[in-house]
N, CA, C and O atoms as CSV, one atom per row, in Angstrom:
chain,resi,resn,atom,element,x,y,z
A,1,UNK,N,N,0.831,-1.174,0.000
A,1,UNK,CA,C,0.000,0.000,0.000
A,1,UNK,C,C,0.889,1.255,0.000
A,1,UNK,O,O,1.684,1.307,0.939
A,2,UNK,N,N,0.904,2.179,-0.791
A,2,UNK,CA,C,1.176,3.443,-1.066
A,2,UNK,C,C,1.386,4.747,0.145
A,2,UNK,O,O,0.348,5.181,0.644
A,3,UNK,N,N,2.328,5.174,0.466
A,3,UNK,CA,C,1.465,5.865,1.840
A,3,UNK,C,C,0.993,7.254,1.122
A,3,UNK,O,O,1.281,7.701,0.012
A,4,UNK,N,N,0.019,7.860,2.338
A,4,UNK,CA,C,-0.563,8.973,1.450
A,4,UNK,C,C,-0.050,10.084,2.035
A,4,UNK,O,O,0.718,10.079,2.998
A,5,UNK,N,N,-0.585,11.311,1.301
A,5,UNK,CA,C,0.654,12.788,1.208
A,5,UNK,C,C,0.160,13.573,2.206
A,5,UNK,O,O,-0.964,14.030,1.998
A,6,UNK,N,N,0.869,13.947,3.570
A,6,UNK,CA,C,0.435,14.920,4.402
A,6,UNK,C,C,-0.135,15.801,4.244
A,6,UNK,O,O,-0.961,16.175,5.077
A,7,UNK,N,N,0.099,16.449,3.124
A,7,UNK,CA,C,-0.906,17.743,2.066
A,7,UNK,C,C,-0.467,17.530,0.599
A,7,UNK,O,O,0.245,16.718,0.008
A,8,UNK,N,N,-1.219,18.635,0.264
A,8,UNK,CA,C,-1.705,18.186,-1.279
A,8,UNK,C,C,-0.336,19.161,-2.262
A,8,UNK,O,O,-0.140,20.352,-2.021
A,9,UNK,N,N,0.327,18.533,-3.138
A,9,UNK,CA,C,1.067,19.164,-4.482
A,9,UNK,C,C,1.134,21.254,-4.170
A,9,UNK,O,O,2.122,21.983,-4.256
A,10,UNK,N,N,-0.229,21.608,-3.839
A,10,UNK,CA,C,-0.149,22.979,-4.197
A,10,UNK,C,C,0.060,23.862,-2.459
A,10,UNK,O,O,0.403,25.040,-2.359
A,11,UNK,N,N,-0.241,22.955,-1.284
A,11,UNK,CA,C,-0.208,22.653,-0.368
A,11,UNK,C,C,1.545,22.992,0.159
A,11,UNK,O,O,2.011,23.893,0.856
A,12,UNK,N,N,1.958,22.235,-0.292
A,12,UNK,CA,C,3.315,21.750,0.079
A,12,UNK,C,C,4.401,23.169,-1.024
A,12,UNK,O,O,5.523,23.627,-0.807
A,13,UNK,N,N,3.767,23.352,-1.743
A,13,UNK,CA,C,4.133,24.433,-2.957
A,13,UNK,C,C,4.375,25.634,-2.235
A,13,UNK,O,O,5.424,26.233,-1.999
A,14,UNK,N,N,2.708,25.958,-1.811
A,14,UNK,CA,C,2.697,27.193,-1.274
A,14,UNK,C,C,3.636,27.600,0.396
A,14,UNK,O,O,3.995,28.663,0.904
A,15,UNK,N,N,3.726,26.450,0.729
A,15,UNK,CA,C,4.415,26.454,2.212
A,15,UNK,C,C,5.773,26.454,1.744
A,15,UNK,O,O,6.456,26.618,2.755
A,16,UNK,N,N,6.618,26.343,0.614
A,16,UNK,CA,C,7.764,25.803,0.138
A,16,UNK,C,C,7.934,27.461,0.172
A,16,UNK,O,O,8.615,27.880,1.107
A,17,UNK,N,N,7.449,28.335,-0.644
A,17,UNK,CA,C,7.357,29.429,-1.348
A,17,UNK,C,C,7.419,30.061,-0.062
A,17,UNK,O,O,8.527,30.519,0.218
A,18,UNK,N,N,6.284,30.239,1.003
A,18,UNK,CA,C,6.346,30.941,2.002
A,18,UNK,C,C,7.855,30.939,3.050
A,18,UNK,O,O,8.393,31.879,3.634
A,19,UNK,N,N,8.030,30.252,3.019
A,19,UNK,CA,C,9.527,30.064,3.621
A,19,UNK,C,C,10.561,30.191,3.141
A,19,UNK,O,O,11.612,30.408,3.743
A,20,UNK,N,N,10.398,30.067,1.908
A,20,UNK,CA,C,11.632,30.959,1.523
A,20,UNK,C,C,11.134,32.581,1.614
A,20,UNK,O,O,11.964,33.326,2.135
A,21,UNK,N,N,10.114,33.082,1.250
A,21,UNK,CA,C,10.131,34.651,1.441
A,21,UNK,C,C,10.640,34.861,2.906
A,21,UNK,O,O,11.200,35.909,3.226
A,22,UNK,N,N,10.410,33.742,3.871
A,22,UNK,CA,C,10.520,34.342,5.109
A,22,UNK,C,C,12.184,34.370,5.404
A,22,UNK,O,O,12.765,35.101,6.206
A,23,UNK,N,N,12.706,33.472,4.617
A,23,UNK,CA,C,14.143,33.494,4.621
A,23,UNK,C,C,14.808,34.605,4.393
A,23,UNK,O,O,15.610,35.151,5.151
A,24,UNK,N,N,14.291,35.113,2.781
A,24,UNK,CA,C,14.710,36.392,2.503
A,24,UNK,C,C,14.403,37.689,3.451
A,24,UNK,O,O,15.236,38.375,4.042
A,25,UNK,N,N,13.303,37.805,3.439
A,25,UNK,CA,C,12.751,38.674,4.368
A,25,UNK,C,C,14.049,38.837,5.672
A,25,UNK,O,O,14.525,39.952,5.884
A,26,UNK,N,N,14.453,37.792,6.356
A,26,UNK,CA,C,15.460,37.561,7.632
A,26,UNK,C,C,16.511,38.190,6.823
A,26,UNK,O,O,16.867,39.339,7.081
A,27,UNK,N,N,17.006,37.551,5.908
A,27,UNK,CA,C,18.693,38.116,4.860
A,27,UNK,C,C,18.379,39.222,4.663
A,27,UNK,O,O,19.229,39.906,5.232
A,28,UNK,N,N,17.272,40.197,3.940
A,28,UNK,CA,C,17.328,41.361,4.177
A,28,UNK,C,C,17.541,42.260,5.133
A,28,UNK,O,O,18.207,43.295,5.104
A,29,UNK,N,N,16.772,41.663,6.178
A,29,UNK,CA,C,16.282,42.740,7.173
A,29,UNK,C,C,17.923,42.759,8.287
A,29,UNK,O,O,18.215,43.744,8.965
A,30,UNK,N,N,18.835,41.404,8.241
A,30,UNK,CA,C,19.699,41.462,9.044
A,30,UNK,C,C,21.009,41.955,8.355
A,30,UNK,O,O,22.060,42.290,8.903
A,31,UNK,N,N,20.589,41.910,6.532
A,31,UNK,CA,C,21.822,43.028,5.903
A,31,UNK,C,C,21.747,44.289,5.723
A,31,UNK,O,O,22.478,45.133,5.207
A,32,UNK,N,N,20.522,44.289,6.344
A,32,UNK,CA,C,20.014,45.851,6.548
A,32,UNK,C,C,20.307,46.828,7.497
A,32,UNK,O,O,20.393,48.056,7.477
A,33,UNK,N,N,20.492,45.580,8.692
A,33,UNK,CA,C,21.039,46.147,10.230
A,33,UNK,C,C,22.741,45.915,9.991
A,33,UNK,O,O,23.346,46.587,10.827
A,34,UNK,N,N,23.343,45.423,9.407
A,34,UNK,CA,C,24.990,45.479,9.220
A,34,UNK,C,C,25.517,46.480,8.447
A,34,UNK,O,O,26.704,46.794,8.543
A,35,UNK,N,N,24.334,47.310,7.268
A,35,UNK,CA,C,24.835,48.437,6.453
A,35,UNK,C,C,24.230,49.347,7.385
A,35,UNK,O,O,24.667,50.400,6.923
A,36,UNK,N,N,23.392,49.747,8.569
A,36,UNK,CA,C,23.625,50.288,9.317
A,36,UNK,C,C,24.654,50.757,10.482
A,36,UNK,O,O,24.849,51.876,10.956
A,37,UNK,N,N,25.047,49.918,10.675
A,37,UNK,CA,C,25.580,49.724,12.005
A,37,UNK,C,C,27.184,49.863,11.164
A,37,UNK,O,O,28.255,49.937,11.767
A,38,UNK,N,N,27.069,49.872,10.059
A,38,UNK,CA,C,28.813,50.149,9.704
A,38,UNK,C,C,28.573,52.009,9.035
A,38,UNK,O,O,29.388,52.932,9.051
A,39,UNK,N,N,27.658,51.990,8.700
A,39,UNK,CA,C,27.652,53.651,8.175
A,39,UNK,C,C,27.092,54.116,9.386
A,39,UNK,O,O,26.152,54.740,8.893
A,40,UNK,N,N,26.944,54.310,10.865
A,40,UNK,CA,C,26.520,55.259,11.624
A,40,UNK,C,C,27.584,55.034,12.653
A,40,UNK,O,O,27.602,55.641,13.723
A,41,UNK,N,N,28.793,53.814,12.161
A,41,UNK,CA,C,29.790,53.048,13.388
A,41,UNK,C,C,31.033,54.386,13.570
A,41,UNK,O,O,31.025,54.890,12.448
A,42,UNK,N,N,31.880,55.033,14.271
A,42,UNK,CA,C,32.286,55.507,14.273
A,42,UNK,C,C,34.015,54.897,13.633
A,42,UNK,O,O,34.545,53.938,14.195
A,43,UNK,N,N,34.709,55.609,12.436
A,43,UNK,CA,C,36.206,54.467,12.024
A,43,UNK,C,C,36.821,54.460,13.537
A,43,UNK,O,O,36.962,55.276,14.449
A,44,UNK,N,N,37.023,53.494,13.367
A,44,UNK,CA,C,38.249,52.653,14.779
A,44,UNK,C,C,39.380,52.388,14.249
A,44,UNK,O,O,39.436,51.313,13.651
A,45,UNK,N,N,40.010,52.822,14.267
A,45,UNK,CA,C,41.744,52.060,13.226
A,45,UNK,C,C,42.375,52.383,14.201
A,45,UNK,O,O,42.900,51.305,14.480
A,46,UNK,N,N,42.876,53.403,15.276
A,46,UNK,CA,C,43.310,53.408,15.882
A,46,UNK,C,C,43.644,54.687,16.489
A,46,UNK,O,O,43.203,55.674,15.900
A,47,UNK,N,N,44.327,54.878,17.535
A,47,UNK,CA,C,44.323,56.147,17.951
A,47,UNK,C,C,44.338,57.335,17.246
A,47,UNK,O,O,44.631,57.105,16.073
A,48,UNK,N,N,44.106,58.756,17.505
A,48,UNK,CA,C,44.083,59.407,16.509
A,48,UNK,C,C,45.533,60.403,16.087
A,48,UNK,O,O,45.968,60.954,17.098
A,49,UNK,N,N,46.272,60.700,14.921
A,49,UNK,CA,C,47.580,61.241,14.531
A,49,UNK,C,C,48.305,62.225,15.901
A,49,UNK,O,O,47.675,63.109,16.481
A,50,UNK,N,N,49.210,61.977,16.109
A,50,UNK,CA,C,50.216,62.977,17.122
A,50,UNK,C,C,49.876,64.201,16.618
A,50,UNK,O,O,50.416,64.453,15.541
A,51,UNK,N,N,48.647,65.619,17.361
A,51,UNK,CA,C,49.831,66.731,16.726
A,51,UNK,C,C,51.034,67.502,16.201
A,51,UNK,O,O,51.249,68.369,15.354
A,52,UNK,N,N,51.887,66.620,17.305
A,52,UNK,CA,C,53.303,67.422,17.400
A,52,UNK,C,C,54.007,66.247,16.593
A,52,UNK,O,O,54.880,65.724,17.285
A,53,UNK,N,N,53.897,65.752,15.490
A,53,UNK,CA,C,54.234,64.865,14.709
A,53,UNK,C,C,54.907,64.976,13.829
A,53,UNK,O,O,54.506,64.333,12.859
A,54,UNK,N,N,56.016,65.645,13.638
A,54,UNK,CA,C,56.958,66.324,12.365
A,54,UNK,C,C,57.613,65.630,11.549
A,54,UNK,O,O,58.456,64.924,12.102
A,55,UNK,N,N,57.562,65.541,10.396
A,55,UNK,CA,C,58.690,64.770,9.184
A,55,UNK,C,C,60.054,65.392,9.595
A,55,UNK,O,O,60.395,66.508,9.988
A,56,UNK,N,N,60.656,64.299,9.361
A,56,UNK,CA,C,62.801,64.276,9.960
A,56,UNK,C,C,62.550,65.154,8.878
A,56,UNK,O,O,61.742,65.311,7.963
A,57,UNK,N,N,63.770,65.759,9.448
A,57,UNK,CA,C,64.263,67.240,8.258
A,57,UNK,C,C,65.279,66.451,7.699
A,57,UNK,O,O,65.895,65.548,8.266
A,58,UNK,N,N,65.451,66.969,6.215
A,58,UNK,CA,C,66.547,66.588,5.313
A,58,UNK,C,C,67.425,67.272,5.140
A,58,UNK,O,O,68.332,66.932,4.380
């Protein structure tokens, strides 16, 4: 005997479809918060230049 299908072809379609939007939806919304959070981040490289910082004289 055959076993039979938890839901139906269009069933299983539409739930296939919905989850991936919800996937995307997540990839957007969390590459959305990383191009934030790097354009409002303040640069960190490292301390900031010596004033009194002079090129050796030649």
């Amino acid at each position: 005997m055959m076993p039979r299908r938890a839901s139906t072809r269009t069933q299983n379609r539409a739930h296939c479809i919905a989850a991936e939007r919800h996937r995307n939806h997540q990839a957007r919304r969390i590459a959305h918060v990383v191009t934030q959070t790097a354009t409002t981040a303040p640069e960190t490289n490292g301390p900031p230049p010596d004033p009194d910082d002079d090129p050796p004289p030649f």
